[in-house]
MARTINU-201658 format. One line per field, with one value per residue (C-alpha): x, y, z negated; residue in three letters. Coordinates in pm, 1 decimal, padded with zeros to 6 digits. Layout:
! MARTINU-201658
u = (X,...)
v = (Y,...)
w = (Z,...)
rest = (ala,...)
***
This chain:
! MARTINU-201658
u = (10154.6,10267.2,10036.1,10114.0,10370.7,10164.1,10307.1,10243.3,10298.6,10201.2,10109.4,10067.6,09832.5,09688.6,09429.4,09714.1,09926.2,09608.6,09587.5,09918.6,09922.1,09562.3,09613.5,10063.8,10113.0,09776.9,09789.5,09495.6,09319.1,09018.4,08854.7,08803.1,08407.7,08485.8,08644.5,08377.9,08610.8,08749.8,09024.2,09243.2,09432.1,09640.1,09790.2,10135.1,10234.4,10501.6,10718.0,11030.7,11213.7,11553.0,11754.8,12046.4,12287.3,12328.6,12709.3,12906.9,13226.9,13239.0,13591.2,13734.9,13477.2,13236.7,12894.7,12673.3,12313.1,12021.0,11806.0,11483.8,11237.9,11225.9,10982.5,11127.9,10924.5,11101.9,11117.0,11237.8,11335.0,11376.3,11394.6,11128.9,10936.9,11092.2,10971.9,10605.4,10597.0,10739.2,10433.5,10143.5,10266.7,10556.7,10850.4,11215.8,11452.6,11745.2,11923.9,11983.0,12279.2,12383.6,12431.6,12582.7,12304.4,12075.3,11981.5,11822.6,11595.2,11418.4,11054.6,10882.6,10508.5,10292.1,10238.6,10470.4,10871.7,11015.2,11039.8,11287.6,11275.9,11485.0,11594.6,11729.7,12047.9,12041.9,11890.9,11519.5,11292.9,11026.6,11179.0,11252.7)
v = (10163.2,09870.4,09833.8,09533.5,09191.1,08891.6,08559.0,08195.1,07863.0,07541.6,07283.9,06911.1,06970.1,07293.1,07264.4,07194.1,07504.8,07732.0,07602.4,07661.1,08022.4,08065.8,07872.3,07899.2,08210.7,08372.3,08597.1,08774.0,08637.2,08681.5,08389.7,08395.0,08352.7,08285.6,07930.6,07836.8,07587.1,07815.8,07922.2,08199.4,08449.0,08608.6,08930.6,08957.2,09285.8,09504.0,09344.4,09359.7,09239.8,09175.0,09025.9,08827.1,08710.5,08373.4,08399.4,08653.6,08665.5,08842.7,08883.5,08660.4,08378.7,08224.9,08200.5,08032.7,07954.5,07793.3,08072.0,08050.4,08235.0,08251.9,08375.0,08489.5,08605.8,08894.3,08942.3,09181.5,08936.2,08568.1,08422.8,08516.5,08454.6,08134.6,08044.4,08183.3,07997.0,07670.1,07707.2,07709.5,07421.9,07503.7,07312.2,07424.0,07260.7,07400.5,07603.7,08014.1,08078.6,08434.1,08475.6,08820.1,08984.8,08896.1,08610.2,08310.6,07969.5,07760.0,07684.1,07367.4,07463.3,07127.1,07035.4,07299.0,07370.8,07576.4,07884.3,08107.5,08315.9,08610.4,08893.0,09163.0,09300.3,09482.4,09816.4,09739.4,09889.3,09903.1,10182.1,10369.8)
w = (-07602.6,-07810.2,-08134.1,-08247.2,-08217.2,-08207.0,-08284.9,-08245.6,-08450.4,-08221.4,-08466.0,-08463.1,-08743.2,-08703.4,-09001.7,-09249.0,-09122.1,-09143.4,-09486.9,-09589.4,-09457.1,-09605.4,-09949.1,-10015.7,-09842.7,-09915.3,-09632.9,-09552.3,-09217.6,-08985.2,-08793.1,-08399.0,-08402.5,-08006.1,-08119.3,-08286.4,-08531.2,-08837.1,-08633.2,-08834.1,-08738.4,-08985.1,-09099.2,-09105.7,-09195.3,-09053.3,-08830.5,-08679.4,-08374.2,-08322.8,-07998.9,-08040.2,-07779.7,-07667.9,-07738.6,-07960.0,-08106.0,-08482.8,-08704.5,-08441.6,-08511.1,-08203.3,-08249.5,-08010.5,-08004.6,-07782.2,-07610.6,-07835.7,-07999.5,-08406.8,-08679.2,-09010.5,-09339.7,-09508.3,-09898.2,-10131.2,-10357.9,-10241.7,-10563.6,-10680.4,-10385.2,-10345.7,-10699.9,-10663.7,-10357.0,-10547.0,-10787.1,-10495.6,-10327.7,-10090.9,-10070.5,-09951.5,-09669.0,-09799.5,-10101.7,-10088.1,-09902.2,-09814.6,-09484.6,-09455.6,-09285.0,-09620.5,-09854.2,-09690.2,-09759.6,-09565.8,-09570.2,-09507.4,-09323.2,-09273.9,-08906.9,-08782.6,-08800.6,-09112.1,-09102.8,-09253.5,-09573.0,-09605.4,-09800.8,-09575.4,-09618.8,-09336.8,-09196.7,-09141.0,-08870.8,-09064.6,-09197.0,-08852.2)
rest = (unk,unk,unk,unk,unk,unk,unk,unk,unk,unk,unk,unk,unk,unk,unk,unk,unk,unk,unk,unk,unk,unk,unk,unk,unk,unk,unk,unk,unk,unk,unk,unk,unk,unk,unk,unk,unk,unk,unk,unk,unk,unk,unk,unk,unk,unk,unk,unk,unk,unk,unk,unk,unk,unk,unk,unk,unk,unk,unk,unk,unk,unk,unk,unk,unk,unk,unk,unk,unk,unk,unk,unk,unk,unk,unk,unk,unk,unk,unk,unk,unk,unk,unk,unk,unk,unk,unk,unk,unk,unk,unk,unk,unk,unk,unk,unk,unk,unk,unk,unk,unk,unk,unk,unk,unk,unk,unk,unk,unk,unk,unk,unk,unk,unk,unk,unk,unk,unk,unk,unk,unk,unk,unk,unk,unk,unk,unk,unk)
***
């Protein structure tokens, strides 16, 4: 069965977005000895996934949206994690907006397109 989700960040500057998962997000990592150039993988916890629709409509309101793939990092407490984050290094693409399904920032990872920072307001798997 299914152990395990494994994801993928394709980088123009791969060293700089190991870094910034090694050194700003301090997760914890172990290198592929096969590569034979300090490549990390890293450990991302539990994880979740979700499938949205392409098109929906919601309290008469139309959302539509590109079919895509998209990583999130989930917090208990985005304010706080924004500001420990703020003091390693990281730097934010947008404000803290609520979004209805939880509290949400934007995260700027060198080499690589943000990634979103969220604090769940909804029902979590993890939990399942």
């Amino acid at each position: 069965m299914i152990t395990a989700c494994h994801t993928l960040i394709y980088s123009d500057d791969a060293e700089a977005t190991r870094a910034f998962f090694r050194d700003v997000l301090q997760l914890p990592s172990v290198e592929d000895a096969g590569s034979g150039t300090g490549w990390l993988i890293f450990r991302t916890g539990p994880s979740e996934l979700g499938v949205h629709p392409t098109r929906s409509e919601y309290e008469g309101r139309v959302y539509e949206s590109p079919r895509q793939h998209l990583i999130s990092l989930q917090c208990d407490d985005v304010e706080a994690t924004r500001a420990e984050l703020e003091e390693r290094g990281a730097e934010f693409t947008s404000g803290i907006q609520d979004e209805g399904y939880g509290l949400v920032t934007t995260i700027a990872v060198p080499g690589a397109d943000d990634l979103m920072l969220y604090q769940p307001k909804h029902a979590l798997a993890l939990d399942a």
